[in-house]
C-alpha positions as CSV (number, residue, x, y, z in Angstrom):
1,X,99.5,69.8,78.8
2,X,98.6,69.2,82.1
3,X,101.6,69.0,85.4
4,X,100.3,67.0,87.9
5,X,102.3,68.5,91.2
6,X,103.7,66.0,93.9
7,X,102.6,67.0,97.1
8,X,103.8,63.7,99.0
9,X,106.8,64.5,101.3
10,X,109.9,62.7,100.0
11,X,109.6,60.9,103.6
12,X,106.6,59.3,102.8
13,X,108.0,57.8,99.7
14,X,110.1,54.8,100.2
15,X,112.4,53.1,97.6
16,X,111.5,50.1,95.7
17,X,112.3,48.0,98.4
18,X,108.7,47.1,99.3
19,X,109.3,45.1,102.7
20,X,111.3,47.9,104.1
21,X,110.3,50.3,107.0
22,X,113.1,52.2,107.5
23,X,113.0,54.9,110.1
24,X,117.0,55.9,110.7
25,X,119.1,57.2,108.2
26,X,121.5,54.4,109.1
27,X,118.7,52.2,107.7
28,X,117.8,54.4,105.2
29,X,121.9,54.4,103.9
30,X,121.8,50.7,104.2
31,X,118.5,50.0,102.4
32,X,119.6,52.4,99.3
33,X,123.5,51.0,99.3
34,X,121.6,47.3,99.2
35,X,119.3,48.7,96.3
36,X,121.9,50.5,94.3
37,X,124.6,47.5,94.4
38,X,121.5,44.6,93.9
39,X,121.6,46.4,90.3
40,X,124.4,44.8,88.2
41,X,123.5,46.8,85.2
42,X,124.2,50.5,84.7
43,X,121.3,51.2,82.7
44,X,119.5,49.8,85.7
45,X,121.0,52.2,87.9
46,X,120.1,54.6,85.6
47,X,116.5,53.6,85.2
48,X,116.3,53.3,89.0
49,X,117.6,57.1,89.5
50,X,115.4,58.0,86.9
51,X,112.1,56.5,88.2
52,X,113.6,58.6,91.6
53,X,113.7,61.7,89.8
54,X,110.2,61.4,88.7
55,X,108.9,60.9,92.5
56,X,111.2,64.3,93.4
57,X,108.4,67.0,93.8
58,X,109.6,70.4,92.1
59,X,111.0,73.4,94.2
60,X,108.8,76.2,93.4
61,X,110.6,79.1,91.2
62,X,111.2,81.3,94.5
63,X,113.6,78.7,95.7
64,X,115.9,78.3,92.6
65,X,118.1,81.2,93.9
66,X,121.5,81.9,94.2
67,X,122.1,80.8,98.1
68,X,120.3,77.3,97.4
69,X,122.3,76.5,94.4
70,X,124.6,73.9,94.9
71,X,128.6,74.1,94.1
72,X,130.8,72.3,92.3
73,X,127.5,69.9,90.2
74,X,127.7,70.1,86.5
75,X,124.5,70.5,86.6
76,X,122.4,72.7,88.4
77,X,121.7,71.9,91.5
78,X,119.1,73.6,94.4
79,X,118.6,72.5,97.7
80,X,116.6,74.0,100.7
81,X,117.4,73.1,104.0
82,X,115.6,74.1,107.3
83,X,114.9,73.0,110.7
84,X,111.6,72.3,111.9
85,X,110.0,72.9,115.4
86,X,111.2,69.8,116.9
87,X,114.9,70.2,115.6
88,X,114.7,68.0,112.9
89,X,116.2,68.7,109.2
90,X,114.1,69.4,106.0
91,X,115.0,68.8,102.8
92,X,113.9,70.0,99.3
93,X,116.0,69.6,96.3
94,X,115.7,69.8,92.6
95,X,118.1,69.6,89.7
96,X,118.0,70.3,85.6
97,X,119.0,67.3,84.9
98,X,116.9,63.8,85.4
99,X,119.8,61.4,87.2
100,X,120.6,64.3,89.3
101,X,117.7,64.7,90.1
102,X,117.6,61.1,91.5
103,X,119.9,61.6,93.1
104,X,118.2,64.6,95.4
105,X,115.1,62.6,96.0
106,X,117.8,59.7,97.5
107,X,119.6,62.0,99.5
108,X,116.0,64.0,100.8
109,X,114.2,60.6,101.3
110,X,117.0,59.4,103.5
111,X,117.6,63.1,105.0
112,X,114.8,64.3,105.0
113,X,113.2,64.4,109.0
114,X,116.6,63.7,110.3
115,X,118.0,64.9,113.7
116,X,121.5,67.0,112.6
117,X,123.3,64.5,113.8
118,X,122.2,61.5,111.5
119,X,122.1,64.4,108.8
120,X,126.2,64.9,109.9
121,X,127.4,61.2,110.4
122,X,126.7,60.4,106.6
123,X,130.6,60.4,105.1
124,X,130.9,60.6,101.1
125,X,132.7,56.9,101.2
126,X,128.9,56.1,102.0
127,X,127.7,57.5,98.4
128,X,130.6,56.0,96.6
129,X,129.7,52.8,98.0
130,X,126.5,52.5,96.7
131,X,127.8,51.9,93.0
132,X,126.4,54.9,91.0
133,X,128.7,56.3,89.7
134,X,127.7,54.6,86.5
135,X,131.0,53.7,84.2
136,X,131.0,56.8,81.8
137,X,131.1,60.7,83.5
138,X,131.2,58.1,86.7
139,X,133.7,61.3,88.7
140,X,130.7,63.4,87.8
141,X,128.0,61.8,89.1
142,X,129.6,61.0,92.2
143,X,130.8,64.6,92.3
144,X,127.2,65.4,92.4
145,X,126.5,63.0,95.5
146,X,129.2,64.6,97.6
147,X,128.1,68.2,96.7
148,X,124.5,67.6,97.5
149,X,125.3,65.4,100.6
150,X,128.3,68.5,101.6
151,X,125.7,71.1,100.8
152,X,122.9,69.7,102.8
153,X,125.5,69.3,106.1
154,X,127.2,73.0,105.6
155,X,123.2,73.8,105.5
156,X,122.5,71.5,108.9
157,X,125.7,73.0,110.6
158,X,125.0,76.7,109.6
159,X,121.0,76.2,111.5
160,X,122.8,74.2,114.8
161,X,124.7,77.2,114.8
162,X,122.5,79.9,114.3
163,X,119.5,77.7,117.2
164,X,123.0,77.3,119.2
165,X,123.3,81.1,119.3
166,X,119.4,82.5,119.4
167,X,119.2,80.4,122.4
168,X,122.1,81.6,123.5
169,X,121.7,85.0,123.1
170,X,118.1,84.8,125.4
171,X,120.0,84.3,128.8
């Protein structure tokens, strides 16, 4: 069996919305709320997480470690976060389980590139509007927004604070 690897950053992938270019997260929240609510089905939320979770590019083994696991997801749950030259956010995520999974590449595709403060402005109500939570295990699954979503802010605060203090700590 052959893996093919995704080397396209989840920034370059946009949603099935084919009209859309989104630069903001503000659009990017809007344009995924729009896609996820157009759905009146679950199974075709489900299907549309899923076809997300197969555009989600795997974290290499080195980053499934303790520190990048995220709390509180039934499943597990990894996310690397880091801030590039220009003071943007990075994203990478990965899960063990397929909707959760679809989750990540949602939250890195509208995350990922963002300044900290777009990355900070995104409030859970924003997740629970966009109608995943998908009837059955529906606390779950929105669980596992929320703690992806809290994870990658504690991870955009922590870097502010630690560029905050190195630049700081030059004068």
């Amino acid at each position: 069996m052959v893996m093919v690897r995704h080397t396209l950053s989840p920034s370059l992938l946009t949603p099935l919305f084919d009209d859309v270019t989104t630069t903001t997260t503000a659009d990017k929240l809007k344009h995924l709320s729009l896609e996820f609510n157009s759905l009146t089905e679950p199974i075709d939320r489900v299907k549309r997480l899923l076809h997300y979770a197969a555009m989600l590019p795997p974290l290499d083994d080195s980053d499934r470690v303790p520190e990048n696991r995220v709390v509180g997801c039934s499943t597990q749950v990894w996310v690397v976060s880091e801030m590039d030259e220009e003071g943007r956010m990075r994203f990478r995520a990965d899960s063990d389980s397929e909707i959760s999974k679809g989750f990540c590449w949602c939250l890195v595709w509208m995350l990922d590139g963002a300044e900290p403060k777009d990355v900070l402005m995104v409030e859970k109500e924003d997740l629970t509007d966009m109608n995943v939570g998908l009837n059955v295990k529906a606390h779950s699954r929105v669980n596992t927004w929320q703690n992806v979503l809290f994870a990658m802010q504690k991870a955009t605060k922590d870097l502010v604070l630690d560029m905050h203090a190195s630049s700081t700590a030059c004068y």
